[in-house]
FIKOLZA-1660 file (N, C-alpha, C; in steps of 0.1 Angstrom, whole numbers, plus 5000, padded with zeros to 4 digits):
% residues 137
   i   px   py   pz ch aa at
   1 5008 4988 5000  A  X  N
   1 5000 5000 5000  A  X CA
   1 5009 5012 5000  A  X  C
   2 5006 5021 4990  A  X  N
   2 5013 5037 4990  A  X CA
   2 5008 5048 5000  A  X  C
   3 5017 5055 4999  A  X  N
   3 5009 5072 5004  A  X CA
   3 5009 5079 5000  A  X  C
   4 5001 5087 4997  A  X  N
   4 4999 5097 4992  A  X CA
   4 4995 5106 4998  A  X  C
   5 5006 5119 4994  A  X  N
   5 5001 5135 5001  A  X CA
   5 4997 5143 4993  A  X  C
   6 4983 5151 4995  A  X  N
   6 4977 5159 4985  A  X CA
   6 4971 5170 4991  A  X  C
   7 4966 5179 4983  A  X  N
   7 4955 5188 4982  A  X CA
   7 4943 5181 4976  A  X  C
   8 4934 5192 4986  A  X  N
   8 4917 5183 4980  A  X CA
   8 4909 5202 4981  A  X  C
   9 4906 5205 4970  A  X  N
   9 4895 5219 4968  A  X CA
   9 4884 5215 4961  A  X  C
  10 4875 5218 4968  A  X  N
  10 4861 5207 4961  A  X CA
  10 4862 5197 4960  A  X  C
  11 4866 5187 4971  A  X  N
  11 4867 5175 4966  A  X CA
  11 4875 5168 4953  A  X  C
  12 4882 5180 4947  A  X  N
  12 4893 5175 4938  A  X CA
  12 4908 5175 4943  A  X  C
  13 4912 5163 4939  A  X  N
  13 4926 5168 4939  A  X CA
  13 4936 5172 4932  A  X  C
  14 4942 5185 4934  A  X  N
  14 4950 5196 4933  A  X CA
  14 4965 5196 4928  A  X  C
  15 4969 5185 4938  A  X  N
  15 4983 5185 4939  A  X CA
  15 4984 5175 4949  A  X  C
  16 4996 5164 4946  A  X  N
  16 5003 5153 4954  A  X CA
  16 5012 5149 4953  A  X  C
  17 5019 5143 4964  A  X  N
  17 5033 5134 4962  A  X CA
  17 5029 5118 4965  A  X  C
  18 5031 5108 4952  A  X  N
  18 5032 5095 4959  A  X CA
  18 5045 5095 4964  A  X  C
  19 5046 5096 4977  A  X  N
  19 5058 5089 4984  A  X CA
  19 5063 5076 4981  A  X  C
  20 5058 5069 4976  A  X  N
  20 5060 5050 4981  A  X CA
  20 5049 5043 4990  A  X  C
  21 5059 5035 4995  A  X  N
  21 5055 5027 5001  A  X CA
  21 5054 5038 5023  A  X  C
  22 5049 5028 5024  A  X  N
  22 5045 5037 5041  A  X CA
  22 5059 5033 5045  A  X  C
  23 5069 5019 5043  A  X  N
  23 5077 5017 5047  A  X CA
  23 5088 5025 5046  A  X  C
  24 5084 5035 5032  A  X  N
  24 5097 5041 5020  A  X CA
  24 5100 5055 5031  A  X  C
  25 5082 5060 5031  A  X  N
  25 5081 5074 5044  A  X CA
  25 5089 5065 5055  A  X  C
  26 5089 5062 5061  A  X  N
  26 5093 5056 5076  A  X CA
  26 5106 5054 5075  A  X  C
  27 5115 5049 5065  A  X  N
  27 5131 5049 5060  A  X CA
  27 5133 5063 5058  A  X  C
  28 5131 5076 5050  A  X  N
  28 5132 5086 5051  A  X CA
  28 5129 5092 5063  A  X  C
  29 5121 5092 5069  A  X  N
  29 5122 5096 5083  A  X CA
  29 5128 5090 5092  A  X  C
  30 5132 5084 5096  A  X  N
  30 5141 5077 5103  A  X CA
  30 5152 5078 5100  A  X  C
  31 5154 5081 5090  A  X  N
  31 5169 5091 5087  A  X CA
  31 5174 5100 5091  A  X  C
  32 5163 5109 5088  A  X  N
  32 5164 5124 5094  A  X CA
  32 5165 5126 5109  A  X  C
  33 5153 5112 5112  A  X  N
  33 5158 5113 5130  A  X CA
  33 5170 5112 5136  A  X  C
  34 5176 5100 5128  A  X  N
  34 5190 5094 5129  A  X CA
  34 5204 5101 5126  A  X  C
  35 5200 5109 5115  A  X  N
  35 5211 5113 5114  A  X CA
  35 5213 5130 5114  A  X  C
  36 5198 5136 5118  A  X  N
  36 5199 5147 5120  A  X CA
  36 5192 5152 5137  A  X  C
  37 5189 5144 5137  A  X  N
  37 5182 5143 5152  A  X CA
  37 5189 5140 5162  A  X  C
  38 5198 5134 5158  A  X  N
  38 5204 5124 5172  A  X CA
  38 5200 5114 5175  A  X  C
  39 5191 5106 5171  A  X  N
  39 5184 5099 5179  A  X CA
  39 5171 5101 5181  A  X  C
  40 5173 5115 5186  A  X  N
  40 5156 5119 5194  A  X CA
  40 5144 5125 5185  A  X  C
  41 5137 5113 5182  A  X  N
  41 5125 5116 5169  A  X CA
  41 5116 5131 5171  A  X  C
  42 5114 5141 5166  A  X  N
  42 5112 5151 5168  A  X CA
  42 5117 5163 5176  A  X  C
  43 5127 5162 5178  A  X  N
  43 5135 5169 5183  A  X CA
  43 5135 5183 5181  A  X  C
  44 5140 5182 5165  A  X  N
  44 5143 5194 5160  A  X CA
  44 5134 5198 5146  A  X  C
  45 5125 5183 5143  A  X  N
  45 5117 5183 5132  A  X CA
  45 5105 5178 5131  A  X  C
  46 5094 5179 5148  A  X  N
  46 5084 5174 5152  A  X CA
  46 5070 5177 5141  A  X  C
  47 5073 5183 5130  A  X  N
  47 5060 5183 5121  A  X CA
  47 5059 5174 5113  A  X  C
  48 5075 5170 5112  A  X  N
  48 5077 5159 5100  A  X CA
  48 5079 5146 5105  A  X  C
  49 5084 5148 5115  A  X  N
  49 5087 5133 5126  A  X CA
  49 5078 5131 5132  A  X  C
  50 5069 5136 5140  A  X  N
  50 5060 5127 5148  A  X CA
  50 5047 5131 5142  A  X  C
  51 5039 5133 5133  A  X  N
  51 5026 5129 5125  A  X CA
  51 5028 5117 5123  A  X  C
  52 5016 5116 5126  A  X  N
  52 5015 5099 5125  A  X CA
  52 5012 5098 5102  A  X  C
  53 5015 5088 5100  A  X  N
  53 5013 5088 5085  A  X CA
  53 5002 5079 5081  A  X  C
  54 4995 5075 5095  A  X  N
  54 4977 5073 5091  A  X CA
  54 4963 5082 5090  A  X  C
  55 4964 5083 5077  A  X  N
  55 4951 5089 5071  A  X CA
  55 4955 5108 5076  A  X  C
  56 4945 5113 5084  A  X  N
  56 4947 5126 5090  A  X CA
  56 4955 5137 5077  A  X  C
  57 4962 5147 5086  A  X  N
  57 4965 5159 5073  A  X CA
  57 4971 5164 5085  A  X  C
  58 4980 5177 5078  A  X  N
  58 4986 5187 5084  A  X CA
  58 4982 5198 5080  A  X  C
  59 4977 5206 5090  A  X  N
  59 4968 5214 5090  A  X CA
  59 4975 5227 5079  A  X  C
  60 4970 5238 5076  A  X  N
  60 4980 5250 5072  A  X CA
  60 4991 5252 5079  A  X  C
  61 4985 5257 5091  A  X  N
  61 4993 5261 5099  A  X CA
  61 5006 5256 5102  A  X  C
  62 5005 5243 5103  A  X  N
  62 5014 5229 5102  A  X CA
  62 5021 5227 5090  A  X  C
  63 5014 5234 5078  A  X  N
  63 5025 5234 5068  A  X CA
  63 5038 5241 5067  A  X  C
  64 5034 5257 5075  A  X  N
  64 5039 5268 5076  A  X CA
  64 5051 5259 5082  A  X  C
  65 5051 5255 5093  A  X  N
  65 5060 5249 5102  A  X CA
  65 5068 5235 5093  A  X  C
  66 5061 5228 5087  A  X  N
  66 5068 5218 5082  A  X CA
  66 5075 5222 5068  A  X  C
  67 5071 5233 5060  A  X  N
  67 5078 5241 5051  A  X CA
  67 5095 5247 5057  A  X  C
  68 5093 5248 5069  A  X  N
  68 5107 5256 5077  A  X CA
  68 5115 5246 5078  A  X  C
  69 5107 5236 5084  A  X  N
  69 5114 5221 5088  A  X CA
  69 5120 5216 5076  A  X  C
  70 5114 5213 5065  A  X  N
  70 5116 5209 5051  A  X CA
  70 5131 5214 5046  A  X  C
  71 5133 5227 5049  A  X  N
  71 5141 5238 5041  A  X CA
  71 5154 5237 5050  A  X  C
  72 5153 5233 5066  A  X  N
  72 5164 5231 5068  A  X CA
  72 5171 5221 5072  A  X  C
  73 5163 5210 5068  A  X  N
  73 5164 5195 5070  A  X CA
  73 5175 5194 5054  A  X  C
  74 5167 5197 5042  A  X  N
  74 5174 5195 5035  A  X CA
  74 5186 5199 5031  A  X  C
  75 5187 5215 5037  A  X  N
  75 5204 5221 5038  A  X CA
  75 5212 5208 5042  A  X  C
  76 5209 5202 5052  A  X  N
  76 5219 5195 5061  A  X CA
  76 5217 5179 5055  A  X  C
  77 5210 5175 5049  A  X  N
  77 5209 5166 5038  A  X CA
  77 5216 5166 5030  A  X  C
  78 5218 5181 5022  A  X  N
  78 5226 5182 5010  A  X CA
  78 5242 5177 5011  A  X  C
  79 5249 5180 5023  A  X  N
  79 5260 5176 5028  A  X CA
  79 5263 5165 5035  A  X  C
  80 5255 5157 5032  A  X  N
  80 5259 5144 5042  A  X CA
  80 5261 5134 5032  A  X  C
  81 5266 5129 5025  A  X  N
  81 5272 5115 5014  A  X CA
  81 5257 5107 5015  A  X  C
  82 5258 5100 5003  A  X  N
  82 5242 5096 4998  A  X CA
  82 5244 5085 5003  A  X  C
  83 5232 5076 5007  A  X  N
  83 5233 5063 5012  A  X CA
  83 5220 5057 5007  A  X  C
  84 5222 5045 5007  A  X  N
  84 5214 5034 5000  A  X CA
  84 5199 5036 4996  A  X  C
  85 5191 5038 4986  A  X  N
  85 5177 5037 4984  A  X CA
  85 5171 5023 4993  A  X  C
  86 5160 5031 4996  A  X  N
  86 5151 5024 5009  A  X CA
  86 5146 5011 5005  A  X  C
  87 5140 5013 4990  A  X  N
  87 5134 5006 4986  A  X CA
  87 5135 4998 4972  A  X  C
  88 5140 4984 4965  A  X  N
  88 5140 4983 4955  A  X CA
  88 5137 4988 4946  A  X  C
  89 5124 4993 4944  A  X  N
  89 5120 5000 4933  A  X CA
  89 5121 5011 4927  A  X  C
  90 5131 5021 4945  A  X  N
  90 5131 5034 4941  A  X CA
  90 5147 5030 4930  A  X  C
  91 5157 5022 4937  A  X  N
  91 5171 5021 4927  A  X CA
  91 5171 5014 4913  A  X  C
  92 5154 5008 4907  A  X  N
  92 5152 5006 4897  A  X CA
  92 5147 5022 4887  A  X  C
  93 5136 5027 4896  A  X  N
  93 5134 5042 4889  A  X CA
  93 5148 5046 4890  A  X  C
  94 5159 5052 4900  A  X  N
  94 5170 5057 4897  A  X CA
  94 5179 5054 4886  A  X  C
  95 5180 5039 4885  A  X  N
  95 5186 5034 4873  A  X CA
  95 5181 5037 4863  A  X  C
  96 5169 5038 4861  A  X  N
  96 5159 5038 4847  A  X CA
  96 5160 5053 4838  A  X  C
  97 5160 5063 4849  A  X  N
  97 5163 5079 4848  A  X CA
  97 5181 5086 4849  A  X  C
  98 5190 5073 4851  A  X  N
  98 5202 5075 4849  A  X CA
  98 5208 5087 4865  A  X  C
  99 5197 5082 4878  A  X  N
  99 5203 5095 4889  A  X CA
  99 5211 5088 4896  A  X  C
 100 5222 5091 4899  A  X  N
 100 5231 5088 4909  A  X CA
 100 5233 5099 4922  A  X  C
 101 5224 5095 4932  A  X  N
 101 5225 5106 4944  A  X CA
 101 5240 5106 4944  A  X  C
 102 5241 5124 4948  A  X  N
 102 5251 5130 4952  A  X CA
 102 5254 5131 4966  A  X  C
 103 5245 5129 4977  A  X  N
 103 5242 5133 4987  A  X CA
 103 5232 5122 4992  A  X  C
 104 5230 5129 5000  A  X  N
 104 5219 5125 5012  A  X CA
 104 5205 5127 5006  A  X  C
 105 5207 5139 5004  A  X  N
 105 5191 5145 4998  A  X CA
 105 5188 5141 4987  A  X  C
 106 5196 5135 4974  A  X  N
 106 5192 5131 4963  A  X CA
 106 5193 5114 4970  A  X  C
 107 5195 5109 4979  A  X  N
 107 5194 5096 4979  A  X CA
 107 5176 5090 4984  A  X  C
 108 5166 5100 4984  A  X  N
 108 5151 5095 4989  A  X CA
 108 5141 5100 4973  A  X  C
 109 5138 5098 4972  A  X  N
 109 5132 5097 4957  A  X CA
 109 5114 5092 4961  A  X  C
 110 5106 5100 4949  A  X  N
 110 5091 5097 4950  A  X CA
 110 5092 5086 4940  A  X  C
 111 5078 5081 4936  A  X  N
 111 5074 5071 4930  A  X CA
 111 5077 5077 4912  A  X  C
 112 5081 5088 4909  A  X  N
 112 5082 5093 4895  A  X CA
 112 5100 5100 4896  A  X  C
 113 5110 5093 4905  A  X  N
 113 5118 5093 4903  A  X CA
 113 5128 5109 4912  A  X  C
 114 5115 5119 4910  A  X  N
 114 5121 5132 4915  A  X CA
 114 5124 5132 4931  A  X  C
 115 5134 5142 4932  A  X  N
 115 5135 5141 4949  A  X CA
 115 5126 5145 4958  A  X  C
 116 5125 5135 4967  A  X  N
 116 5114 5132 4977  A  X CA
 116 5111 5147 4986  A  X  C
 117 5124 5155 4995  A  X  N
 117 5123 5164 4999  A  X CA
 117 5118 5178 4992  A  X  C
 118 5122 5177 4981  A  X  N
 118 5116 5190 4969  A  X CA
 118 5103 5191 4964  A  X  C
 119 5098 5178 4964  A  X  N
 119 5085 5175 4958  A  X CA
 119 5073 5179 4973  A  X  C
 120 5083 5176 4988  A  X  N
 120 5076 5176 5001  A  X CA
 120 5075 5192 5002  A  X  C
 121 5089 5192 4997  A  X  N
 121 5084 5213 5002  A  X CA
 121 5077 5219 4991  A  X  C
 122 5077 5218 4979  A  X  N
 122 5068 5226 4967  A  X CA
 122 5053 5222 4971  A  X  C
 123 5046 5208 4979  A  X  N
 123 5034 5208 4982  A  X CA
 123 5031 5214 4997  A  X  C
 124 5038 5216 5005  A  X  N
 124 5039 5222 5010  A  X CA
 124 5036 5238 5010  A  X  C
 125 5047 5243 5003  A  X  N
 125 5039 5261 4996  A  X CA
 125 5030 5262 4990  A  X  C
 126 5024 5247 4985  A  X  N
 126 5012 5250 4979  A  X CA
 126 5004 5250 4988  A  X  C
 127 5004 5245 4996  A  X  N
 127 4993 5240 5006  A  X CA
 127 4989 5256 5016  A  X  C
 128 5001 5264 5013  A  X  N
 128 5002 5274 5019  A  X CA
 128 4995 5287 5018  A  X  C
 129 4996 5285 5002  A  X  N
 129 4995 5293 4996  A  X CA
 129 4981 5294 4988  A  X  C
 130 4977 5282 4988  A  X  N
 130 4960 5280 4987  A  X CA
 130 4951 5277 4998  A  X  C
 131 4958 5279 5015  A  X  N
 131 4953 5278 5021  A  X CA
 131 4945 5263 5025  A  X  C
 132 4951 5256 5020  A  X  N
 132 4944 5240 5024  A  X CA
 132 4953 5227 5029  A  X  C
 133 4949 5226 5037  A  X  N
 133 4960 5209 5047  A  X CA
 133 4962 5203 5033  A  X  C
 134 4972 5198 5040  A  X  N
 134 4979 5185 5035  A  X CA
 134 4972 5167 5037  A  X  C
 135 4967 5161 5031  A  X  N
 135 4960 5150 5033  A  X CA
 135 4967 5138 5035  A  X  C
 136 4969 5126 5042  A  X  N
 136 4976 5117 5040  A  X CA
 136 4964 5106 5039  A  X  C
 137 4967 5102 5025  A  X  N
 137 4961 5091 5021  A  X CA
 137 4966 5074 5016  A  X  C
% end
């Protein structure tokens, strides 16, 4: 089973990230905890780390905050040496589109290949910026 994060205005949807797999979210976050956290799961990135990733949304407000989180999570991404894709299928899309993470931040990838953190903050500003949560489906 995937997840998907979206916008919904009228009951349509707007704008989304298929993440993967729930396991793929859970390896990317557990990264961040791990290697940017210390250890301590929300520490320093509690919008992104401790939502739970059943069903529910992040509110605007929450975007606001997970947009900041986003922006400096990935600085510190950008600099840390790339390590292994989470999931078979993301290092078959990588192979398939010829990407070789440089880093950290190019090593988490969505289901269409693009990076996972960029695709998390651009729905993000959107979410912001049209005034509507984030949906986890």
């Amino acid at each position: 089973m995937g997840l998907y994060l979206c916008l919904f205005e009228d009951d349509e949807d707007i704008d989304g990230v298929e993440v993967g797999t729930y396991g793929d979210f859970d390896a990317f976050r557990s990264f961040i905890t791990d290697s940017l956290e210390s250890g301590k799961p929300g520490s320093r990135f509690p919008t992104l780390i401790l939502h739970s990733d059943c069903d529910g949304e992040w509110s605007v407000q929450e975007a606001v905050r997970l947009a900041d989180e986003l922006a400096l999570a990935r600085e510190e991404m950008r600099r840390l040496p790339p390590v292994p894709f989470a999931s078979e299928w993301q290092g078959k899309i990588a192979r398939s589109n010829g990407l070789t993470p440089r880093n950290a931040l190019e090593s988490f990838i969505d289901v269409d290949g693009e990076c996972l953190m960029e695709r998390l903050t651009a729905l993000a500003e959107h979410a912001i910026a049209a005034d509507l949560p984030i949906s986890f489906q």
